[in-house]
N, C-alpha and C positions, 0 to 999 in steps of 0.2 A: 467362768461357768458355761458349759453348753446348756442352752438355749435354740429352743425349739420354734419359730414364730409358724402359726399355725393361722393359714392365712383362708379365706373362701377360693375354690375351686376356680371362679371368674377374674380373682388377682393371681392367678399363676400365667407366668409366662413364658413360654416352652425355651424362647431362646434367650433368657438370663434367668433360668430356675432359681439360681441366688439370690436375686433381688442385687446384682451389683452396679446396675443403673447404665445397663447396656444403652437405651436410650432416654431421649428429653421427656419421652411419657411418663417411662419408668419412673423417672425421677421425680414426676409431681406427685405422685402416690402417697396415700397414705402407709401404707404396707414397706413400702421404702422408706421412709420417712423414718418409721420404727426401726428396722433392720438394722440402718445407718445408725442411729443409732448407740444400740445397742450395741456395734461393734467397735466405734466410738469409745464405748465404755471399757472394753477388753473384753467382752464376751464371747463364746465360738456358736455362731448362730449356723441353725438350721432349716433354712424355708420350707413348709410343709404343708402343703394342700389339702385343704380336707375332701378328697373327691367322693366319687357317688358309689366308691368299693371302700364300702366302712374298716372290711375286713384289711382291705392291704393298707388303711392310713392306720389300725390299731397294731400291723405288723411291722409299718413303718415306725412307730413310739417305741413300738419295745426295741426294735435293733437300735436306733439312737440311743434311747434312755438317756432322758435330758434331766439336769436337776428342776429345768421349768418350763413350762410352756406360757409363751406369749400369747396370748388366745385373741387374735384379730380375725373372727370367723364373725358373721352375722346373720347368714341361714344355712339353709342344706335344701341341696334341690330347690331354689330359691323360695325358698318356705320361711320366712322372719322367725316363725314358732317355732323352728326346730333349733333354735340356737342355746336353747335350755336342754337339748339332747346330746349336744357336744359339750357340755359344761358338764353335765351329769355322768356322760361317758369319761371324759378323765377321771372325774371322783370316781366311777368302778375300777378303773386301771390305777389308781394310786397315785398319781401323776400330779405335782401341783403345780397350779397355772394363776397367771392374772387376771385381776376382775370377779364379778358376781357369779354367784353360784346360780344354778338352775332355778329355785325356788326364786329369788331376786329377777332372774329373769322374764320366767312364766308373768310374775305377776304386775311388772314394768311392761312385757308387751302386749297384755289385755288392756286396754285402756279404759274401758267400765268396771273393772274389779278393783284396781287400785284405786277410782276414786272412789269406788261406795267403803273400800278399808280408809282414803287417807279422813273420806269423812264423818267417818265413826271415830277418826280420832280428833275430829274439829279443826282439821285442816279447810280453809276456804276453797270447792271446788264447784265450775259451772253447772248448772241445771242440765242434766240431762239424760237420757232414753235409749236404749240400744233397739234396732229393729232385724228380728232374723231372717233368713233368707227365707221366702217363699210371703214375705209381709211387705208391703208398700207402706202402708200407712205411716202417714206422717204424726209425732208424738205430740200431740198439742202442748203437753202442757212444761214443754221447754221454753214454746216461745220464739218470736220472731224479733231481730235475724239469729238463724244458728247457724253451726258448721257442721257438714256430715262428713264425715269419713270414715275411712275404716277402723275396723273395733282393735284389729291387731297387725297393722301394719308400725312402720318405722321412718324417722327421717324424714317425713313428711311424705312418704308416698304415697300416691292415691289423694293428695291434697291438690287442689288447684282452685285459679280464680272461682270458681263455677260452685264451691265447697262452701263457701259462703254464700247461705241462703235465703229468702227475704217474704215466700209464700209456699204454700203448698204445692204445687204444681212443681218449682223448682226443688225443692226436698224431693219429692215423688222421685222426678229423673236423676238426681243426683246417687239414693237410695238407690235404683235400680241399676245402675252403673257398676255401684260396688258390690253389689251381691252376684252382676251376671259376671261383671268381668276379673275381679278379685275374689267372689268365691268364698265369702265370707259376709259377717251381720257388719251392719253399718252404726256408728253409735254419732246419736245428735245430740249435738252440745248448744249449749248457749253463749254466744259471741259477746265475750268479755270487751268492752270497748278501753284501751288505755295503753299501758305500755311495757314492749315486752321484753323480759329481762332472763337471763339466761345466768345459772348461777354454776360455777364448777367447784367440783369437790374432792380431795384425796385424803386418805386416810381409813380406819377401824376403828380401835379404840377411840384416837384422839382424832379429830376430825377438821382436818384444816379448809375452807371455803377462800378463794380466790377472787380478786375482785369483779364483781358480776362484770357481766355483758346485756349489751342492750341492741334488740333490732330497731333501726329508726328506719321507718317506712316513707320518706323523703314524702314527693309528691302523691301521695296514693290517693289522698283524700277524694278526687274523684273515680276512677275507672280503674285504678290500679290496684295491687294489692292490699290486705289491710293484715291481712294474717301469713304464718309464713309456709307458703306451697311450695310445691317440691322445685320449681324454677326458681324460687327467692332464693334456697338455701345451694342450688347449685350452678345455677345462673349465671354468669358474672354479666355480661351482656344485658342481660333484662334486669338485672340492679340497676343498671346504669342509667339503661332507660326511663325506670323507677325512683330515681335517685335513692335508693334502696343501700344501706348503709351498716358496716356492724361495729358499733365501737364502746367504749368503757361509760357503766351507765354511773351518770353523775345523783348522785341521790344522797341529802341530807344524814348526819349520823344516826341517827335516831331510827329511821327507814331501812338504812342498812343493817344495823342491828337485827332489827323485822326479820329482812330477807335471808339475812343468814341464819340465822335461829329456827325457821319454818323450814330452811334449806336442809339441815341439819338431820333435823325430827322426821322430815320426810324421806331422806337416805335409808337413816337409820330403820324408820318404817317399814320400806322397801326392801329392806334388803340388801343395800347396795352396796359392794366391797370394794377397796382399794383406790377408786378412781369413778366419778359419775357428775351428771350434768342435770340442774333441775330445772325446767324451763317453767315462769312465774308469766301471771302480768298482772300490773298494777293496776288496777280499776281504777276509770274516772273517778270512782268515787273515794280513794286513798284505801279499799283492800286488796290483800295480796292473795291473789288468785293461784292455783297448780292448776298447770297445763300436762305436762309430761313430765316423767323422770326419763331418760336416759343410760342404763347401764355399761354401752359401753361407745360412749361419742365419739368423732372424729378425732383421732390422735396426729394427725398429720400437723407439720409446722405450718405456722401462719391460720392455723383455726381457732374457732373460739376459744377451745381451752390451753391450747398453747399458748395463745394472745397472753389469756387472760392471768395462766401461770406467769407468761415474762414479763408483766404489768406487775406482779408482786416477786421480782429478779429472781426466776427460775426460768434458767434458758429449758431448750426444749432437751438435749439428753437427759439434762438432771431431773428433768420431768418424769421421763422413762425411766431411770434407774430409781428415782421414790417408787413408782408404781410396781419395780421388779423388787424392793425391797421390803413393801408395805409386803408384798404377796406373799416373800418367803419367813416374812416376820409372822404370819397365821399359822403356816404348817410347821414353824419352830412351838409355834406355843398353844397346838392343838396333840 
């Protein structure tokens, strides 16, 4: 089948536009990662940049005219929210692709909206406050310590030691960080103390969950991290230093049960098609909290949800060809 991998503007690279792994960088890529792949499988793939001339990448699809597009885009004009624009824009063109649709998207990357929907469905989510820009004020009644960040970023960005906060004064500056420099409301959470578990999912109708994953925060207990900032999840150096750790969470039957059942209900909730990641943590106190959902995680080998697929003996193509077939298994039976 040709296949279209439709990648962000920032993973194209002028001198292996293929993605044929001209050098050692290319190759650690996530975008590589898929490609290979994918042709792996026998597919004739088509690297495709989504750049900032809408027009000439909507001129690019139709001269291809692929039976699918891989959709490994995650913003536009490094905007995280416009990635529900490119999801939407194939649905105007006809075009079907992998992963969440736009509504799934929009409302995975507000992170105050999904939790006030997951809990109205009785999902367990932290206490907390959005603050818009042009507000300081710290939301009392979340409670101390909380985490601020931003309302709609991704990945952890905009997360750092400094995000976990413990008085006013430090919310205050934290708050005011991400409205001047992000450009967006800040939303304050309540800082779940326990353990945090990362659960992956593939599937629509039938919904298969892989065995979680867990972040072990090694030494953090004093000065080090306790949550996971955007140097935990890309770091590898400062894990180190952290003894900061990602591996299979060991958790009672009964527990797992839990977490895949709540895992589930909150895809489903969401939105979430084909492939998604829900990140949980278990409270000191034995509840299972929602942190984030994830619509379209790191597919590169060797991360969580490959781990966590080859942990349940799905190496990593066969990972990508379920996700290529879950996809074209909807627009067969829509």
């Amino acid at each position: 089948m040709k296949i279209v991998a439709l990648i962000d503007q920032e993973a194209f690279h002028p001198e292996d536009p293929q993605l044929s792994g001209a050098t050692e960088a290319i190759c650690r890529e996530m975008e590589f990662h898929v490609v290979e792949a994918l042709r792996l499988l026998g597919h004739e793939v088509e690297v495709l940049p989504f750049g900032p001339d809408v027009e000439q990448t909507i001129r690019r699809l139709r001269d291809i005219s692929p039976g699918l597009v891989f959709n490994l885009t995650e913003h536009f004009r490094g905007d995280r929210r416009m990635d529900a624009s490119i999801a939407g824009l194939l649905d105007l063109l006809g075009i079907p692709y992998t992963g969440t649709g736009p509504d799934g998207m929009i409302l995975c990357r507000d992170k105050a909206t999904c939790k006030r929907i997951l809990g109205h469905h009785h999902i367990r989510v932290p206490a907390f406050a959005t603050v818009p820009r042009g507000r300081r004020r710290c939301p009392r009644q979340v409670g101390f310590p909380m985490v601020v960040k931003p309302q709609y970023e991704d990945g952890s960005d905009g997360i750092s030691l400094a995000s976990l906060v413990h008085n006013e004064q430090q919310a205050y500056e934290r708050i005011a960080l991400i409205h001047n420099r992000l450009s967006q409301p800040a939303i304050c959470e309540q800082f779940v103390s326990g353990r945090e578990i990362y659960v992956g999912i593939i599937g629509n109708r039938r919904l298969y969950t892989f065995p979680p994953r867990e972040l072990f925060f090694g030494r953090s207990g004093g000065e080090g991290p306790l949550i996971a900032t955007a140097r935990v999840k890309r770091d590898a150096a400062y894990r180190r230093k952290w003894q900061i750790t990602y591996g299979n969470a060991d958790l009672s039957h009964a527990l797992m049960q839990q977490v895949q059942r709540i895992s589930k209900r909150i895809y489903r909730i969401l939105y979430l098609r084909d492939y998604g990641r829900i990140d949980l943590r278990i409270a000191d106190t034995g509840e299972i909290v929602f942190l984030e959902a994830n619509p379209n995680p790191d597919l590169s080998y060797g991360e969580d949800l490959a781990e966590a697929a080859q942990q349940a003996g799905i190496e990593h193509p066969e990972l990508v060809r379920r996700i290529v077939n879950l996809a074209l298994s909807r627009y067969a039976e829509s």
